[in-house]
C-alpha positions as CSV (number, residue, x, y, z in Angstrom):
1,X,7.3,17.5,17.7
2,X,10.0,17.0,15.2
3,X,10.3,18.6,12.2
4,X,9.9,15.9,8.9
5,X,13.5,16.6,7.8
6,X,15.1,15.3,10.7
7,X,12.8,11.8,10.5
8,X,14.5,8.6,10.0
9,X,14.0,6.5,6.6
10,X,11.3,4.3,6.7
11,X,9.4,5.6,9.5
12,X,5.6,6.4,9.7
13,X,4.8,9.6,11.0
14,X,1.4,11.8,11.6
15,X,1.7,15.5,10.5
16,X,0.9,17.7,14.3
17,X,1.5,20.9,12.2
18,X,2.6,22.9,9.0
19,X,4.6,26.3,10.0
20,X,5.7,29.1,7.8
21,X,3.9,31.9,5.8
22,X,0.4,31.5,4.5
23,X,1.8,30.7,0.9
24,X,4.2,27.9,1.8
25,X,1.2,26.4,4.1
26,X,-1.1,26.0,1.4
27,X,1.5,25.0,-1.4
28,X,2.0,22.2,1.1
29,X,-1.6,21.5,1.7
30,X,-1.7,21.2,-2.0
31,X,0.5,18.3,-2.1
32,X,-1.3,16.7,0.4
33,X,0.2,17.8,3.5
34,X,-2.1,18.3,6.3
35,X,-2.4,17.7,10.0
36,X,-3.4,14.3,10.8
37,X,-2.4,12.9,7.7
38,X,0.1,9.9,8.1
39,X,3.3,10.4,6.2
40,X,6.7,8.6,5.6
41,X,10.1,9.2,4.8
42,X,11.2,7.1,1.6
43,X,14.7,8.5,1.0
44,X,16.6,11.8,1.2
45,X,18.7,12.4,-1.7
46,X,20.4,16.0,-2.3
47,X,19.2,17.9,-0.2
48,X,15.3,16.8,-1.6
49,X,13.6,14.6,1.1
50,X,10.9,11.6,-0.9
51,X,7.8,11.1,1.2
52,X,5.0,9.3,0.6
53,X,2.2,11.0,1.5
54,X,-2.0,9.9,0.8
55,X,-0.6,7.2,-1.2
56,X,1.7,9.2,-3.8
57,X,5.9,10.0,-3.4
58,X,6.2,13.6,-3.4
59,X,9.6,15.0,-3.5
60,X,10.6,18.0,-1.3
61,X,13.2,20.7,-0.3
62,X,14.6,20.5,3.0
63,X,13.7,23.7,3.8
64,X,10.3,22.6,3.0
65,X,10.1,19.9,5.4
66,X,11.5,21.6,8.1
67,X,8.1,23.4,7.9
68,X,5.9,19.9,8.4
69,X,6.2,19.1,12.1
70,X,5.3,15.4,13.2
């Protein structure tokens, strides 16, 4: 498992976990990230990684996506 931050542009990836505190997990969840749920990296620009996720671009922090393993 790798976390999402470190995922090159472009590639297709299926979420194996969400780590951190009960908050952060379900802020994620929110936006639509949960295990099993195919995701891809769009672009990283300033320190914000672009995703798409269940069909929408989400933008998030780094620190964030070091939380989404794939």
């Amino acid at each position: 498992m790798i976390p999402l931050s470190i995922a090159g542009t472009g590639e297709k990836k299926s979420i194996k976990k969400i780590a951190g505190n009960t908050e952060v997990k379900r802020h994620l969840e929110n936006l639509g990230f949960v295990s099993g749920t195919d995701v891809a990296v769009v672009t990283v620009l300033g320190g914000n990684v672009i995703v798409n996720v269940k069909g929408s671009r989400v933008a998030i922090s780094k620190e964030m996506a070091q939380k989404i393993y794939t």
